[in-house]
KOLSEZA-454548 format. One line per 4 residues: number of its first residue (from 1); their letters; for each residue x, y, z of N, C-alpha, C. Coordinates in nm, 3 decimals. Layout:
N
NUM) A) X Y Z X Y Z X Y Z | ...
END
This chain:
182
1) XXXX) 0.084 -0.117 0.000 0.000 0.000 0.000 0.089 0.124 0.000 | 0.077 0.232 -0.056 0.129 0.368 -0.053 0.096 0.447 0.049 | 0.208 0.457 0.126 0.157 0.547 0.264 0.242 0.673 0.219 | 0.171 0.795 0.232 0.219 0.927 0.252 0.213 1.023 0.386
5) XXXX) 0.338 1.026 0.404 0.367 1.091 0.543 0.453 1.232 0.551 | 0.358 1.283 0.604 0.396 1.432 0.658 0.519 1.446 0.737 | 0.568 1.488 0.696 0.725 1.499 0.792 0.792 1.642 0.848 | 0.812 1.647 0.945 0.880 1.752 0.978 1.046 1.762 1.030
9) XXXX) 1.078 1.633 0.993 1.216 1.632 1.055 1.226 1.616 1.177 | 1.112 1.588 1.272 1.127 1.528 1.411 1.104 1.398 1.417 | 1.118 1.341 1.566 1.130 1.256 1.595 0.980 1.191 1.548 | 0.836 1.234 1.599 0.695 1.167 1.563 0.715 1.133 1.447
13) XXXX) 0.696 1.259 1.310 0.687 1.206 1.186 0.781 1.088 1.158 | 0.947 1.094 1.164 1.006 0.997 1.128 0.985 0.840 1.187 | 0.964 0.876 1.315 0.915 0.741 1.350 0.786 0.692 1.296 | 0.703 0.788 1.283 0.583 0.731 1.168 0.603 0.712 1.014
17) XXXX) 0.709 0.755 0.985 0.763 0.703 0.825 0.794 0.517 0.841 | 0.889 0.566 0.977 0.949 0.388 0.989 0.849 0.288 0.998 | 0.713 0.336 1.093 0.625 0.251 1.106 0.551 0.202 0.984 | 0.557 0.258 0.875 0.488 0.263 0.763 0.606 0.163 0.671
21) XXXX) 0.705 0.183 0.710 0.847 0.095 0.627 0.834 -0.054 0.668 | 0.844 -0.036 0.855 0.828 -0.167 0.876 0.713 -0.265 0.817 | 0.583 -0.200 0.822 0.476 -0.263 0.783 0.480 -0.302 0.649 | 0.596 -0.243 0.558 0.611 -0.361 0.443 0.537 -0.251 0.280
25) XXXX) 0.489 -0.082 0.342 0.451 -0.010 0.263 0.531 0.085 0.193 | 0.450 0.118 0.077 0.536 0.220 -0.027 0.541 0.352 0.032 | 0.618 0.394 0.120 0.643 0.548 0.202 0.690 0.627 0.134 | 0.613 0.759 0.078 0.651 0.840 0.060 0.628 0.968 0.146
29) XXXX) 0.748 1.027 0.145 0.775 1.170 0.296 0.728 1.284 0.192 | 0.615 1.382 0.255 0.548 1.514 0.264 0.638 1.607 0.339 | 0.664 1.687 0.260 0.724 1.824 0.318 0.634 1.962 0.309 | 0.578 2.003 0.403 0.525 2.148 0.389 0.593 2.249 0.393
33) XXXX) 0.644 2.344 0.321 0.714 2.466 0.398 0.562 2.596 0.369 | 0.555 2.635 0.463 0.439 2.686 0.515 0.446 2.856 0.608 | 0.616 2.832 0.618 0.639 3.018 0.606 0.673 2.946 0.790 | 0.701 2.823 0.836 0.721 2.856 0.945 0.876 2.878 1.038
37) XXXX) 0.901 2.917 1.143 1.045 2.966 1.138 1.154 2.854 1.134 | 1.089 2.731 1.147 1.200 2.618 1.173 1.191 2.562 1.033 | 1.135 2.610 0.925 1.124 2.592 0.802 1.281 2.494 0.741 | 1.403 2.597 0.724 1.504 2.559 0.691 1.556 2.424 0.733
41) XXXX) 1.567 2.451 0.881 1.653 2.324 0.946 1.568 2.208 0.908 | 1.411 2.193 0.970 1.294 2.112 0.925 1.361 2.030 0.774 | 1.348 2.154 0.663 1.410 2.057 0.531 1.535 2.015 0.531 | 1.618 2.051 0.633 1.717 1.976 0.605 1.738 1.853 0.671
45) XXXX) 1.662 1.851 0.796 1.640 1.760 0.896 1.574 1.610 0.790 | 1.446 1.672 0.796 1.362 1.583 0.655 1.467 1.502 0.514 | 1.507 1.650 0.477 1.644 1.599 0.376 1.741 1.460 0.404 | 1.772 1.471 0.546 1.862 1.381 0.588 1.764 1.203 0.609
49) XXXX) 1.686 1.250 0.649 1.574 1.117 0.724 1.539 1.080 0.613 | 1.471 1.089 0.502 1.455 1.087 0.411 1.567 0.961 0.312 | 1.713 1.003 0.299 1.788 0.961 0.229 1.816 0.836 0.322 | 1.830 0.846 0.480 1.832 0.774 0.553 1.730 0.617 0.522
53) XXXX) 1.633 0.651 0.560 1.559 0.600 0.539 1.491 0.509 0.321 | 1.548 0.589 0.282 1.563 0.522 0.124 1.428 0.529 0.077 | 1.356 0.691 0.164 1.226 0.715 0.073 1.192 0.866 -0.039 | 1.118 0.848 -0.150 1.134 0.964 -0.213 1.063 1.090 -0.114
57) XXXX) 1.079 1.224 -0.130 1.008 1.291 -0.058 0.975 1.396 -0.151 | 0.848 1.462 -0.152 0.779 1.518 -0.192 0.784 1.706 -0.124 | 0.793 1.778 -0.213 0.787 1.911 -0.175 0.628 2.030 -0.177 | 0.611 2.096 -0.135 0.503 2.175 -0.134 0.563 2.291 -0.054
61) XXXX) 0.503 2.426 -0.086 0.551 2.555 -0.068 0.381 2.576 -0.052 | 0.320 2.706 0.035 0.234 2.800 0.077 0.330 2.904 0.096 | 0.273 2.992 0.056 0.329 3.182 0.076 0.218 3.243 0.149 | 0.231 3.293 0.236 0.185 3.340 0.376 0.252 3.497 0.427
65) XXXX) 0.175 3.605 0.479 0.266 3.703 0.548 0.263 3.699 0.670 | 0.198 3.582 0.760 0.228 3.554 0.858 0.363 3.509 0.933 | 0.396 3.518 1.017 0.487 3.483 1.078 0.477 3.353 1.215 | 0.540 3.269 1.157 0.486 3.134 1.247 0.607 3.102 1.314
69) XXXX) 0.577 3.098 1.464 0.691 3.069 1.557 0.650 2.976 1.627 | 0.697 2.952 1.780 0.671 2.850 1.901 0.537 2.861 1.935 | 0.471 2.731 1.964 0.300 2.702 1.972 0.211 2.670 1.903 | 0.105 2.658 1.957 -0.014 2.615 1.860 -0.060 2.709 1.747
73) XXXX) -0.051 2.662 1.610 -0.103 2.711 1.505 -0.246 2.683 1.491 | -0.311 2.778 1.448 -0.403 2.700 1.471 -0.522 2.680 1.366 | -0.532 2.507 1.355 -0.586 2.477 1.168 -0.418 2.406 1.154 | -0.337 2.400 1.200 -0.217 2.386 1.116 -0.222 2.249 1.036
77) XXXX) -0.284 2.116 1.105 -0.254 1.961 1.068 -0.366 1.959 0.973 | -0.511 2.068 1.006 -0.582 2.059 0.914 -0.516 2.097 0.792 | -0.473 2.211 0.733 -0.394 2.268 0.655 -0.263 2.160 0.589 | -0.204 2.090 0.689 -0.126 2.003 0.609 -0.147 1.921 0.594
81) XXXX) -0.307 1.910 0.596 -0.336 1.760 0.559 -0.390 1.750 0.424 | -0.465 1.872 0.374 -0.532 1.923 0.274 -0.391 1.960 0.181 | -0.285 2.010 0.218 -0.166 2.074 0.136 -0.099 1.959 0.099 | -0.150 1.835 0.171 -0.107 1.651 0.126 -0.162 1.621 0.050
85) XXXX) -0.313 1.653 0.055 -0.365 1.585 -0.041 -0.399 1.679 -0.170 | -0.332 1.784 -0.191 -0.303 1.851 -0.313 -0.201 1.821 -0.403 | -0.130 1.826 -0.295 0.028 1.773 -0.389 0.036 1.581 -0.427 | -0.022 1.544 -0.344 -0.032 1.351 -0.391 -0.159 1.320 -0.500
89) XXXX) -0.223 1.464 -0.517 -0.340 1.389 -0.601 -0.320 1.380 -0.735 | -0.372 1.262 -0.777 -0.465 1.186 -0.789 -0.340 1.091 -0.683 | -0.409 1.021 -0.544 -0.344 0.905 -0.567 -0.442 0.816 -0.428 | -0.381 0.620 -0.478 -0.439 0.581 -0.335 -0.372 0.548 -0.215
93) XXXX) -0.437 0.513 -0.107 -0.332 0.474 0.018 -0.391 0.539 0.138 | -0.296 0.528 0.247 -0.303 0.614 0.354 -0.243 0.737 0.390 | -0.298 0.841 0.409 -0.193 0.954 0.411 -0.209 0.993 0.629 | -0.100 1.023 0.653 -0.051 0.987 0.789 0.055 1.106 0.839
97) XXXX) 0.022 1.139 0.965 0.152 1.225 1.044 0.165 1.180 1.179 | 0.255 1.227 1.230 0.367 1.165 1.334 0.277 1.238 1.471 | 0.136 1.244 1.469 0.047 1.313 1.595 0.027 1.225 1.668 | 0.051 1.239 1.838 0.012 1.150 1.934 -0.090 1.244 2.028
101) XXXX) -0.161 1.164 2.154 -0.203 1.191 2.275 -0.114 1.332 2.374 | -0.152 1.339 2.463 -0.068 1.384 2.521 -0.068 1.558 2.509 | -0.183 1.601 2.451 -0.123 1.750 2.372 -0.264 1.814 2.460 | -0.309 1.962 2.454 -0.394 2.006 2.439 -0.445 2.037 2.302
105) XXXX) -0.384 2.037 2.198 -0.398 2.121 2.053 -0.549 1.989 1.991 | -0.606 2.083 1.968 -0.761 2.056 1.932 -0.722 1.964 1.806 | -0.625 1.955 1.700 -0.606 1.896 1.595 -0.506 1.806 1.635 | -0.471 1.768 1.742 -0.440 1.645 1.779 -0.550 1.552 1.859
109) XXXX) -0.657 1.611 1.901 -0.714 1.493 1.917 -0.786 1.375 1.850 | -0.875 1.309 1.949 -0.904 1.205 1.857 -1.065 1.249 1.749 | -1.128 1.344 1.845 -1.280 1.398 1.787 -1.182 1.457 1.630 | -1.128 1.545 1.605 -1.044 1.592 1.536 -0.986 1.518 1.403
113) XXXX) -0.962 1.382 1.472 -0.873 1.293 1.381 -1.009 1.206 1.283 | -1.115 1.188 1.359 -1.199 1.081 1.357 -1.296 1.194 1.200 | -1.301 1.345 1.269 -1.367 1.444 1.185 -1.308 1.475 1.038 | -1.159 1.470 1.080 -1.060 1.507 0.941 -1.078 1.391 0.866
117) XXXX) -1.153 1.301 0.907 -1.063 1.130 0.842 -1.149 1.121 0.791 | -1.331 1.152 0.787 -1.429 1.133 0.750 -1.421 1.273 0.587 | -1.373 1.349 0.622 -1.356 1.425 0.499 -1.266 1.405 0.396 | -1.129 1.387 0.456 -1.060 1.281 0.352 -1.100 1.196 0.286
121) XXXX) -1.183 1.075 0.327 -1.233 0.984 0.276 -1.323 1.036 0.178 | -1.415 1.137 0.201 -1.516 1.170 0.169 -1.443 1.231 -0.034 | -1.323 1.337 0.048 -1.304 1.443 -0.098 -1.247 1.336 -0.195 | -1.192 1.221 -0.141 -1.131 1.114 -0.263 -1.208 1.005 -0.307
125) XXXX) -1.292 0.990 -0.268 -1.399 0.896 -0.298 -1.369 0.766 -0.219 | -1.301 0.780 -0.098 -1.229 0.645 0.026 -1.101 0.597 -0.114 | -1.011 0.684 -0.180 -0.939 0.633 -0.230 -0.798 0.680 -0.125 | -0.802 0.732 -0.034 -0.697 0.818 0.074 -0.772 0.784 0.220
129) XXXX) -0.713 0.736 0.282 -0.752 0.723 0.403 -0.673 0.808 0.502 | -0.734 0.852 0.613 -0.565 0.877 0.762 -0.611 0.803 0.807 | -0.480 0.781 0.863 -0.440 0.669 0.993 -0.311 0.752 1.012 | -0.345 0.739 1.132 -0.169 0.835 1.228 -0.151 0.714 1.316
133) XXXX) -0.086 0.631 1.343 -0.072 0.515 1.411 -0.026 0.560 1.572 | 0.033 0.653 1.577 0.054 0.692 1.708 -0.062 0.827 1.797 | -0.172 0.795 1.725 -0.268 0.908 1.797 -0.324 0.842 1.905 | -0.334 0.743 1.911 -0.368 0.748 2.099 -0.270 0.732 2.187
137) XXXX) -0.141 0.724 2.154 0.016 0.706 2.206 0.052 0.823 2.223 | 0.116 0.812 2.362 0.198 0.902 2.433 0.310 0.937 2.349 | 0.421 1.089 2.415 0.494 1.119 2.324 0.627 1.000 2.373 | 0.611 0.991 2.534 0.729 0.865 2.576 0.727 0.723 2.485
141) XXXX) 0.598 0.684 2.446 0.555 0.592 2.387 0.659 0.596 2.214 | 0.624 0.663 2.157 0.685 0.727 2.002 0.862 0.708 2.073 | 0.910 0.798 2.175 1.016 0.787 2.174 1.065 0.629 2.199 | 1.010 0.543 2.231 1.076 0.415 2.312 1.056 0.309 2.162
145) XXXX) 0.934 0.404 2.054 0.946 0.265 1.953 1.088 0.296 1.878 | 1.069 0.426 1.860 1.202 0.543 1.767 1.325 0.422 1.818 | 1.286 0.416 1.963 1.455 0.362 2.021 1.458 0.181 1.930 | 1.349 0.135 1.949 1.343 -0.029 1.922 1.346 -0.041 1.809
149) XXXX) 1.306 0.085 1.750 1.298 0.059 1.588 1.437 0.081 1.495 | 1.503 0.131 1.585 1.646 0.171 1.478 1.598 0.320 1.401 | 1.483 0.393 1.506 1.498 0.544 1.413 1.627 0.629 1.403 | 1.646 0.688 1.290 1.772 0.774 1.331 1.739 0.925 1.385
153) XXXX) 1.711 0.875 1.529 1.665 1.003 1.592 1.776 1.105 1.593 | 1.929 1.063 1.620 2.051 1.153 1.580 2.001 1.266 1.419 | 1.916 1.221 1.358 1.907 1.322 1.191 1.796 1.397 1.237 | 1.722 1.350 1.332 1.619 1.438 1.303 1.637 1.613 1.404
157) XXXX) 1.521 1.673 1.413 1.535 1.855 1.473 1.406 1.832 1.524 | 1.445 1.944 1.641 1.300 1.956 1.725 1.316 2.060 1.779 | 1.267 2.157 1.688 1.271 2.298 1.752 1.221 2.394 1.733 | 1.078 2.467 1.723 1.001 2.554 1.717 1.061 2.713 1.606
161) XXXX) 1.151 2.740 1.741 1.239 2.865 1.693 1.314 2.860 1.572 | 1.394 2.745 1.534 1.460 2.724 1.398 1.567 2.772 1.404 | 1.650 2.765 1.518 1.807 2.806 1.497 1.866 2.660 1.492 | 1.973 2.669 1.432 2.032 2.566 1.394 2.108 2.460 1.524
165) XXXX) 2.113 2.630 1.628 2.141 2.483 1.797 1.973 2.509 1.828 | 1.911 2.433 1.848 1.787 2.435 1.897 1.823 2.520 2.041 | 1.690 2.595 2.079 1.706 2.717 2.189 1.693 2.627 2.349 | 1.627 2.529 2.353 1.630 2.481 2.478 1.498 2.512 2.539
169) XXXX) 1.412 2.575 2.502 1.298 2.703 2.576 1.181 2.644 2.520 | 1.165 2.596 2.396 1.006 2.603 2.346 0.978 2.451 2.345 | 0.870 2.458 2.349 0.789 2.245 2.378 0.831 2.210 2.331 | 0.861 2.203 2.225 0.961 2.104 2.113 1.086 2.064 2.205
173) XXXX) 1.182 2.169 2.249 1.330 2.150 2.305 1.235 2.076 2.442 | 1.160 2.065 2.524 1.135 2.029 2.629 1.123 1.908 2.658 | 0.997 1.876 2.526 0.982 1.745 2.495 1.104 1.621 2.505 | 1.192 1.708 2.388 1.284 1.627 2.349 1.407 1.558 2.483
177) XXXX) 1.411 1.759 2.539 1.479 1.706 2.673 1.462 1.591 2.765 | 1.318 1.608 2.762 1.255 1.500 2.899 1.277 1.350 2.795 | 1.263 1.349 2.680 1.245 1.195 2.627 1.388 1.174 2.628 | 1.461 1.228 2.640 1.619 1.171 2.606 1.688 1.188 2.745
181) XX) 1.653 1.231 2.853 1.642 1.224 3.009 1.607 1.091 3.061 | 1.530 1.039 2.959 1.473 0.911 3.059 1.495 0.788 2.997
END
C-alpha cells in the first residue's frame, strides 16, 4: 500500500515514516514549507531522514505574510493535511503524520482525527484514508518505539524557533529534553 507521510524532521513524523516501512509499505515523505520559522533546518532535517531512510520525498511551498513561531497554530494539521492531499493527487493509500495523545492542541485529538478522516475519505472517494498510528500514544511511547525501531533520531530537529542549535525554551526543546532524560 502507498503510505504518505507528513514529515517535519522530528522525531513523531520519522518514526511514523518507519512505522509505515516496517509494515512492508510504499512510504513516501510530505514536506510542507508553510512560512514557518524552523522551516530551513525542518528541510534539512527531513532531507537527511529521508535519504536515511531510502524514501522519495515530496515538496510543497504555501506563501503566507504571517509569521509562524513556538505554539499552537491554529488549523495547522488541518492545513497540512489538505496541502497533502493537493500535492499527492490523484493518488491511493493512507496519508498519515507523526500526531500523538498527550497534547492540548484541538487537531491532535481524537474527535479531530476521527472528523478530518471522515472528509478525507469523503473528498477522494475512500481512495486516501488517515491513519496516524501513534494518535492514541503518548509522546514517551513514540520515543521508546524510535529507540526499538532503529529510528535515526541523531538526523532528526526539534525545535520551534529554527536556529540551527535548537534554543532549549520552546515544547519542542522540552519534549525532546525530557524523552532523552529518561
Amino acid at each position: 500500500m502507498d503510505a504518505w507521510v507528513l514529515m517535519s524532521g522530528g522525531i513523531d513524523s520519522t518514526a511514523c515514516a518507519q512505522f509505515f516501512i516496517n509494515r512492508g509499505d510504499k512510504v513516501t515523505g510530505i514536506f510542507v514549507d508553510y512560512g514557518q520559522a524552523a522551516r530551513l533546518v525542518e528541510y534539512e532535517a527531513v532531507t537527511r531522514v529521508t535519504h536515511h531512510l531510502q524514501i522519495p520525498l515530496k515538496e510543497t511551498k504555501f506563501q503566507c505574510t504571517n509569521q509562524f513561531g513556538e505554539g499552537e497554530i491554529t488549523g495547522r494539521n488541518a492545513f497540512l493535511i489538505f496541502a497533502a492531499l493537493v500535492a499527492i493527487s490523484p493518488a491511493r493509500g493512507v496519508l498519515s503524520l507523526g500526531i500523538h495523545s498527550g497534547t492540548e492542541y484541538y487537531d491532535c485529538s481524537t474527535e479531530f482525527f476521527s472528523q478530518i478522516g471522515d472528509i478525507v475519505e469523503s473528498y477522494t472517494g475512500g481512495a486516501i484514508s488517515l491513519f496516524c498510528p501513534f494518535a492514541s500514544k503518548d509522546k514517551s511511547f513514540i520515543y521508546k518505539y524510535a529507540e526499538q525501531t532503529d529510528v535515526p533520531i541523531e538526523l532528526t530537529y526539534s525545535c520551534e524557533q529554527g536556529g540551527i542549535a535548537p534554543c532549549g525554551q520552546c515544547l519542542s526543546c522540552g519534549d525532546r529534553d525530557a524523552l532523552e532524560a529518561s
